[in-house]
C-alpha positions in Angstrom: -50.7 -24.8 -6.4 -47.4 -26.8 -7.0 -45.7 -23.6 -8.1 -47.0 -22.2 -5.2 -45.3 -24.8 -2.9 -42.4 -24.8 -4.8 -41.5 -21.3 -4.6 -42.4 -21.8 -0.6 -39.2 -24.6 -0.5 -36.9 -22.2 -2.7 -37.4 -19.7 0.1 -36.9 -21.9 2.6 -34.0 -23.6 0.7 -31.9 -19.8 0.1 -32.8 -19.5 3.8 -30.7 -22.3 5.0 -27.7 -22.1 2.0 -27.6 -18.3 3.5 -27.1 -19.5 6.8 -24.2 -22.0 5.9 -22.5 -19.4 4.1 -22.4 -17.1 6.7 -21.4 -20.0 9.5 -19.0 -20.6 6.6 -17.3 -17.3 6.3 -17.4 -17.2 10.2 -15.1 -20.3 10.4 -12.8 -18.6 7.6 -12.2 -15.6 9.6 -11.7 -17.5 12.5 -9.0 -19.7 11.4 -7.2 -16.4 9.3 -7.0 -14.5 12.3 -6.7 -16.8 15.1 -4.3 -19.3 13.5 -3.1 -17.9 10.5 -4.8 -20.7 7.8 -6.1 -19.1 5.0 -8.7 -20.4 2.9 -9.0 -19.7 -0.7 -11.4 -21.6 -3.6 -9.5 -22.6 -6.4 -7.1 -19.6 -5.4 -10.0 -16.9 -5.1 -9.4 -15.2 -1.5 -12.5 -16.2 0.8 -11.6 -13.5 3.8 -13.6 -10.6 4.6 -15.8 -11.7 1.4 -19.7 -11.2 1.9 -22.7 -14.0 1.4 -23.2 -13.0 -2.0 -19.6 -13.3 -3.4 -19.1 -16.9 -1.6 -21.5 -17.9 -3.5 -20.6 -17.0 -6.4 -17.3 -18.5 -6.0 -19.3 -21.9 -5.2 -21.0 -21.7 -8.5 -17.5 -21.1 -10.4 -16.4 -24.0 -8.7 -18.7 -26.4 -9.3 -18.9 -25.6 -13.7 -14.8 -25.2 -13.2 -14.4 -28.7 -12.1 -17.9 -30.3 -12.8 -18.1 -31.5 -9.5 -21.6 -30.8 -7.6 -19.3 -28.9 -5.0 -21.8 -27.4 -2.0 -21.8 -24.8 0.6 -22.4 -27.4 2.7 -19.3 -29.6 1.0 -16.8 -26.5 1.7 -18.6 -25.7 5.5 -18.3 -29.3 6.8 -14.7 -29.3 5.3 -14.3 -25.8 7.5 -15.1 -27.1 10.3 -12.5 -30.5 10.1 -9.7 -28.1 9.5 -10.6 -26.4 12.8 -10.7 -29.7 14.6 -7.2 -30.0 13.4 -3.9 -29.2 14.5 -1.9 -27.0 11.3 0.4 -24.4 11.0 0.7 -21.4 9.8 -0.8 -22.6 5.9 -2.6 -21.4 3.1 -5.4 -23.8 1.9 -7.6 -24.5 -1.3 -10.9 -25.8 0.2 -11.8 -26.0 -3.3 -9.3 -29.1 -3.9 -9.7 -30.0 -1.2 -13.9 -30.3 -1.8 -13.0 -31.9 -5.1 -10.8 -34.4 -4.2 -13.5 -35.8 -1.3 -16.1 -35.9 -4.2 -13.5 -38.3 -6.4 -13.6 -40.6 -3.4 -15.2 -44.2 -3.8 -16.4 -43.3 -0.5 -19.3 -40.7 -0.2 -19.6 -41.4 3.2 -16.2 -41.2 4.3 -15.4 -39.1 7.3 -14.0 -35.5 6.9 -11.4 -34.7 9.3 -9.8 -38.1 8.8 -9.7 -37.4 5.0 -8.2 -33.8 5.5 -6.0 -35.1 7.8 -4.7 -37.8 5.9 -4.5 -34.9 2.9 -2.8 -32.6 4.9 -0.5 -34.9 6.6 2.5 -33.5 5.1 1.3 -29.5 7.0 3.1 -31.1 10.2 6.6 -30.6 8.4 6.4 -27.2 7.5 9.5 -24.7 8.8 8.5 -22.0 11.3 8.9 -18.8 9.7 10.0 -15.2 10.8 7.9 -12.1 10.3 9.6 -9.6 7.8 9.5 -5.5 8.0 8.5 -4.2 4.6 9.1 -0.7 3.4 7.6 0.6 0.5 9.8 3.4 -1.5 7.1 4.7 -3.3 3.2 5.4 -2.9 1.9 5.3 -6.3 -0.6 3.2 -7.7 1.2 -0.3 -6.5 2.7 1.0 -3.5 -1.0 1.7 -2.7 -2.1 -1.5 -4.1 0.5 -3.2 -1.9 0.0 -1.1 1.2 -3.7 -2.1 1.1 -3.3 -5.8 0.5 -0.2 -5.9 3.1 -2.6 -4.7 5.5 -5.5 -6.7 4.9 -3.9 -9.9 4.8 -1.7 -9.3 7.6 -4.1 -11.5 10.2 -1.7 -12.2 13.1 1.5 -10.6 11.3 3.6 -13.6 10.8 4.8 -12.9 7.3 4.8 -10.1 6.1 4.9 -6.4 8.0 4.5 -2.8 6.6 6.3 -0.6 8.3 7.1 2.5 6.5 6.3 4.1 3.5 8.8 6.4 2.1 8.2 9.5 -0.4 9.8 12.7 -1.4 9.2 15.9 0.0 7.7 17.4 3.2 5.6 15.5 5.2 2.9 17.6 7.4 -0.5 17.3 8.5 -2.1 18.1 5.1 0.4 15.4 2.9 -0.8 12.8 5.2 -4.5 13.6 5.1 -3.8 13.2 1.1 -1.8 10.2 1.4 -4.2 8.5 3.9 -7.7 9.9 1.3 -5.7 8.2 -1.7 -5.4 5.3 0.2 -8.9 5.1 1.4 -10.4 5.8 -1.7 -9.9 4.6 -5.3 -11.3 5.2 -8.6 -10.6 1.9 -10.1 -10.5 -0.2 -6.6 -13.2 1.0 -4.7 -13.1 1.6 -1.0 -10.5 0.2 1.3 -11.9 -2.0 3.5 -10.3 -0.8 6.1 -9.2 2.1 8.5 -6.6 4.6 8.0 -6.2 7.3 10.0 -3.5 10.4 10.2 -1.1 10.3 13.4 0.6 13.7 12.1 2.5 13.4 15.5 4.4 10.7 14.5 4.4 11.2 11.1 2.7 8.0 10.3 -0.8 6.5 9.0 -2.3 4.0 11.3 -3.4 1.7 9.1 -6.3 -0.8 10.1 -4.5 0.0 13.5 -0.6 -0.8 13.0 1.8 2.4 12.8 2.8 2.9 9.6 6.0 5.4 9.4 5.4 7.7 6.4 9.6 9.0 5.8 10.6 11.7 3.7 14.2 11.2 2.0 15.7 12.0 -1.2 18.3 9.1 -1.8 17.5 5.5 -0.3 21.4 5.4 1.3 20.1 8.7 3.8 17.3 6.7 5.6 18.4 4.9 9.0 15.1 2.1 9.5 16.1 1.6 12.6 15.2 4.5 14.1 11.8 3.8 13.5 12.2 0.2 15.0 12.7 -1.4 11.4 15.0 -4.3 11.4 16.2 -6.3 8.5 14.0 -5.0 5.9 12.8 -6.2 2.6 12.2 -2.7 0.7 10.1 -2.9 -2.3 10.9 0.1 -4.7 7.9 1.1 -6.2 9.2 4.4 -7.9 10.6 3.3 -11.2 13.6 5.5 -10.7 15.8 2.9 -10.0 16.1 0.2 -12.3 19.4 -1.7 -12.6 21.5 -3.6 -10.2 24.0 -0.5 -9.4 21.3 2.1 -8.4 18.8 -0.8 -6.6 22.0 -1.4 -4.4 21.8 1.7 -3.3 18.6 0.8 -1.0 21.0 -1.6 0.8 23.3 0.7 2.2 20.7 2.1 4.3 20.9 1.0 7.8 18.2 -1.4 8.5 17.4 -2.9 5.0 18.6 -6.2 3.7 16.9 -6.9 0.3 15.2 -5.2 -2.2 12.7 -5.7 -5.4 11.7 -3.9 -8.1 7.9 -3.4 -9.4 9.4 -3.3 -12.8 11.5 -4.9 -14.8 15.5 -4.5 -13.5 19.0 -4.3 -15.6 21.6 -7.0 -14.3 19.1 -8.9 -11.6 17.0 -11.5 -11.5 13.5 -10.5 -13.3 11.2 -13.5 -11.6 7.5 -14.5 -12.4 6.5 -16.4 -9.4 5.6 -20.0 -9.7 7.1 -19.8 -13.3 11.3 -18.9 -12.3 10.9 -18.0 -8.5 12.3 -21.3 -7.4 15.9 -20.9 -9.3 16.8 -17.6 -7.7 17.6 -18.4 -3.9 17.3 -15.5 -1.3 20.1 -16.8 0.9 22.5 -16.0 -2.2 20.8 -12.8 -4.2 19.9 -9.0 -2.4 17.8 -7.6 -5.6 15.3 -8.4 -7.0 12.7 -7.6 -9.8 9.3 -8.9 -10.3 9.4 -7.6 -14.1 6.4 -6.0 -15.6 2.9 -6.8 -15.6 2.6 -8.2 -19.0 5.5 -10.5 -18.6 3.5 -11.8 -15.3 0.4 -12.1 -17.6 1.7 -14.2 -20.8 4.6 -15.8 -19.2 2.8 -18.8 -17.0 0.1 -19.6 -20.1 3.7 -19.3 -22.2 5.6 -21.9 -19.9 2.7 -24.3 -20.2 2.2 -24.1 -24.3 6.0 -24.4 -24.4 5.9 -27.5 -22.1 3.5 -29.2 -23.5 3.2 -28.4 -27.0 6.3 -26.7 -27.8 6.3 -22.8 -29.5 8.4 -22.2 -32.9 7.6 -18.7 -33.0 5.0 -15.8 -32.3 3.9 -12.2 -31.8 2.1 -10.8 -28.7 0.4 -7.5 -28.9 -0.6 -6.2 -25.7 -4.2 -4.2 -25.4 -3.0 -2.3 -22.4 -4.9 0.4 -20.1 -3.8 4.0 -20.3 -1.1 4.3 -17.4 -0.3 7.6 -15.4 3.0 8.2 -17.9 1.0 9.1 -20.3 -0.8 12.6 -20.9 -4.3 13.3 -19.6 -4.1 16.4 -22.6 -2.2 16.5 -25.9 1.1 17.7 -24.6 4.8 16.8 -25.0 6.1 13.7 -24.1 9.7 12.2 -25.0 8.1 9.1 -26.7 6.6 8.8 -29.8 2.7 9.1 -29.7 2.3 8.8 -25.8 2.0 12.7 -25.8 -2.1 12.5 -27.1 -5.0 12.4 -24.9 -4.6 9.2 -23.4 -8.3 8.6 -22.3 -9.4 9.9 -26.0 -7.3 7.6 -27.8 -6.1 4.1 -28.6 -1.8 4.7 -29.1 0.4 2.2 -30.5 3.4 2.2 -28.3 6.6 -0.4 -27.7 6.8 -2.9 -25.2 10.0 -5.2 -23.9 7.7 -8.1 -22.9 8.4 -10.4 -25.8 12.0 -10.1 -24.8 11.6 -9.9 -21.1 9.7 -13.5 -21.2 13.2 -15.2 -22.1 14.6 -14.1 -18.8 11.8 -16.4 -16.9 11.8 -18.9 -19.8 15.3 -18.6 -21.5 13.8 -21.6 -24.2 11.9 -18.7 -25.9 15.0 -16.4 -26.4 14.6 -14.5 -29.8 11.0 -16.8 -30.7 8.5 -13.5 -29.6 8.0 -10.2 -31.2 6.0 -7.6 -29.6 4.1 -4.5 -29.7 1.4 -2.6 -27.5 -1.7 -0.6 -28.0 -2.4 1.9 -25.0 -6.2 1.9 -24.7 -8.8 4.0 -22.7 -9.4 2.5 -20.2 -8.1 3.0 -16.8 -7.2 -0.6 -15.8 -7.5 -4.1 -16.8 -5.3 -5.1 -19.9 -4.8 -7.5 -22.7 -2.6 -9.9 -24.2 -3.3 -11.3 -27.7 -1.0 -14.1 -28.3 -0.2 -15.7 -32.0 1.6 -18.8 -31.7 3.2 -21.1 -34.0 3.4 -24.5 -32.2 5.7 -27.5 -32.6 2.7 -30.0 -32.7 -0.5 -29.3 -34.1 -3.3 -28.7 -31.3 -7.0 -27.7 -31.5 -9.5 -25.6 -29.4 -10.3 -28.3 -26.7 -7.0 -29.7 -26.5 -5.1 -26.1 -25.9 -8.2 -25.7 -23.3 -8.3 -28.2 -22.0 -4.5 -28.3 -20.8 -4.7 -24.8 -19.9 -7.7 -25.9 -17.5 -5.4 -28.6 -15.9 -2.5 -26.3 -15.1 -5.0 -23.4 -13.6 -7.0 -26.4 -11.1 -3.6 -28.6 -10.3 0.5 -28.0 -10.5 2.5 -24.9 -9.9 0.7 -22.4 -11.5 -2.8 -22.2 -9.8 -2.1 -19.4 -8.2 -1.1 -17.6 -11.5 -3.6 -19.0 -14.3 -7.3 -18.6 -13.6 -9.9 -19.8 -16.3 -12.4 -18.4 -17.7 -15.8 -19.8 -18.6 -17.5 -16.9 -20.0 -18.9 -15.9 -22.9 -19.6 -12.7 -21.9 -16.3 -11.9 -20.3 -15.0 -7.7 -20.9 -11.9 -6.0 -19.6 -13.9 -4.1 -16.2 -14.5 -8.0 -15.7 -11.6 -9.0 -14.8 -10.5 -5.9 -12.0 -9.5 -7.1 -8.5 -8.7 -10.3 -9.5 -5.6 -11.4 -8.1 -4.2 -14.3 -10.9 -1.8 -12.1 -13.0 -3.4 -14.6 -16.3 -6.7 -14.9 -17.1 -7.1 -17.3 -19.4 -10.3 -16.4 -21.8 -11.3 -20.6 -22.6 -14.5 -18.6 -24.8 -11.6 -17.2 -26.9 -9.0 -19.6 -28.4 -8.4 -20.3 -31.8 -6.3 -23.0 -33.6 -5.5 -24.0 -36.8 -3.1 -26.6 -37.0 0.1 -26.0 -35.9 -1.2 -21.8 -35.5 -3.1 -21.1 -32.6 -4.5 -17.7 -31.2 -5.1 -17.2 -27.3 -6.5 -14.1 -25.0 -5.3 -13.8 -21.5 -6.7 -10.3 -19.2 -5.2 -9.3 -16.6 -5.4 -6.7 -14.1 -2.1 -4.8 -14.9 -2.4 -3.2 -10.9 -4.1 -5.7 -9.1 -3.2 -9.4 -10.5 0.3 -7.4 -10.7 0.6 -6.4 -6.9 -0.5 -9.7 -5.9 2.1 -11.5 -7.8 5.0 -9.0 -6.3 3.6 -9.9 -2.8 4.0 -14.2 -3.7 7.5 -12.8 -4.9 8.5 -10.8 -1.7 7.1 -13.4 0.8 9.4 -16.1 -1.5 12.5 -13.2 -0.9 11.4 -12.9 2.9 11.1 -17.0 3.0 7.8 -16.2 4.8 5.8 -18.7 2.9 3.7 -20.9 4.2 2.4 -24.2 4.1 -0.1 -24.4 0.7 -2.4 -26.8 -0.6 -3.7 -26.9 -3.6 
């Protein structure tokens, strides 16, 4: 019979934690698109996210920071924020959770401690929306035209405007451009509507014109004409890569800076939150955001070298198949990248050893590095052998790794993992360019041996967005 009665209060129990989580989620889309105030849990986007994954983020929370974090802890710290005047702002109710639970004070009121803990929100600049043009549609320029969209809310950072591409544009290229967008094999569904306005040759886009332009050199295109002021373009296409031919994009009427989804020749290659702050908009034009490996290893990098100090090392990169590779044995122009690329496992180069010293100039000529194309279409890698400075074990490499992805710069980049049973298709759609596999690491001494996934597309795109909203000086208030 007590069985019985107990499984009577779990039903009643789910009951009521399903109907906080879904008053919850209200009050989080509320404040996104009425004010502008994101919410995120220990960095992991709450908007447009259903019962079932809020949840699950809850349960992270509380084994991340072994805190008995609630639904009920992060609703009733909802609902102060609403009660409070803020800015535009982007804010961890995870921390925010946590830090209320380190309180002396379980009883202490809410809104006066997120005032108090938010106190500094009321000096935050006003910002300017920015136009954003994409020069390419490929797999990031999608990524980035669906993320630009969704996160839009009330369009006070950033705006997507146009998306340019070669060749003509007619009813039938934008019925392909808009399906690609829609739908993806890796990605899922947009969530999201796209529709073809071949009139205007444009996609509306979750119901915001976006100009789809045709043009064969970036100096040709007058943004203006399409109502495009002052634009940040963000060349996708990989044709461009050094300060010379990235220049180009600014002689177009309309445009005003421009970064690179790759890494750039004679510009500033940036990892956001690791470099981002040395490299001042008001005095630089272009831009890269390097590659996605060098987004992946170089935040877990900067806090090893900070705290424990690296003699020396080798990275090799387990890397998804990309689309420069062959689908068929055919000819290629680089050694081995001609074979089957979902049949085989293809040792390949890769710059991101070197391309680490431009974000973190201490570990100039310290990393060698090699890559090993995989098949698997997304969701990467990084395998990192490090020879420290000062001897460290398991739990002390872990634990630091823990406090830079919960508190400091670098939350948005590092997330940690707590699984044992964690495998690349894992790790897709998450938006932290490093994650940090805790289950992993292995240290000897002064030798220790570290796995960080990432999403090459995803955790990639989002960290080129953190770059361009730092370029477009559209950021907002954040706490976390």
């Amino acid at each position: 019979m007590s069985t019985i009665t107990n499984y009577e209060k779990e039903v009643v129990n789910q009951a009521q934690v399903r109907r906080a989580t879904v008053e919850f989620i209200n009050i989080v889309n509320d404040l996104w698109y009425d004010k502008s105030i994101e919410l995120v849990l220990f960095r992991n986007q709450l908007v447009d996210k259903r019962a079932s994954e809020v949840l699950n983020l809850i349960n992270y929370a509380k084994e991340f920071v072994a805190k008995p974090i609630s639904i009920d802890d992060a609703l009733e710290i909802a609902k102060a924020i609403q009660l409070i005047d803020l800015p535009p702002s982007k804010l961890d109710i995870g921390k925010l959770a946590y830090e209320y639970h380190l309180q002396d004070d379980a009883s202490a009121d809410k809104v006066a401690f997120v005032k108090e803990q938010l106190k500094d929100a009321t000096e935050a600049e006003d910002i300017k929306p920015k136009d954003v043009v994409l020069y390419g549609f490929g797999r990031i320029g999608r990524l980035l035209a669906r993320e630009l969209s969704s996160k839009m809310g009330k369009g006070s950072q950033l705006r997507l405007r146009a998306v340019v591409t070669r060749g003509n544009i007619d009813q039938t290229v934008l019925e392909k451009r808009a399906s690609l967008l829609s739908v993806d094999s890796v990605h899922g569904d947009f969530l999201g509507t796209v529709q073809v306005d071949a009139d205007n040759n444009a996609l509306i886009i979750n119901g915001t014109t976006v100009y789809m332009i045709s043009a064969n050199q970036p100096e040709d295109i007058d943004y203006t004409e399409y109502g495009i002021n002052d634009a940040l373009i963000i060349d996708n296409t990989g044709a461009f890569r050094d300060e010379e031919a990235l220049s180009r994009h600014l002689k177009a009427k309309g445009a005003s800076k421009v970064l690179l989804t790759a890494p750039g020749g004679g510009v500033p290659n940036i990892v956001h939150g690791v470099n981002h702050e040395e490299n001042n908009p008001d005095n630089i034009d272009v831009f890269s955001a390097a590659s996605c490996t060098t987004n992946a290893i170089t935040p877990v990098l900067k806090v090893l070298e900070d705290n424990f100090g690296i003699k020396k090392g080798h990275l090799e990169t387990i890397h998804a198949y990309t689309n420069d590779q062959n689908l068929v044995d055919n000819m290629h122009k680089k050694y081995r990248r001609g074979r089957a690329a979902a049949l085989n496992m293809v040792i390949t180069e890769t710059g991101a050893g070197k391309a680490v010293a431009k974000a973190l100039p201490a570990l100039a000529g310290k990393l060698t590095s090699s890559a090993i194309r995989v098949p698997v279409p997304n969701g990467s890698l990084a395998i990192l052998n490090l020879q420290l400075n000062t001897p460290a074990t398991v739990e002390s490499v872990n634990a630091i790794m823990k406090k830079y992805a919960l508190e400091g710069d670098l939350v948005e980049q590092i997330q940690y993992s707590l699984s044992n049973e964690l495998v690349s298709s894992d790790i897709v759609g998450t938006t932290a360019p490093s994650i940090f596999d805790s289950k992993a690491t292995i240290a000897d001494g002064d030798t220790i041996v570290i796995y960080v996934w990432y999403d090459n597309e995803y955790g990639y795109s989002h960290q080129v967005m953190r770059l361009a909203k730092h370029i477009a000086k559209v950021r907002r208030y954040t706490y976390y």
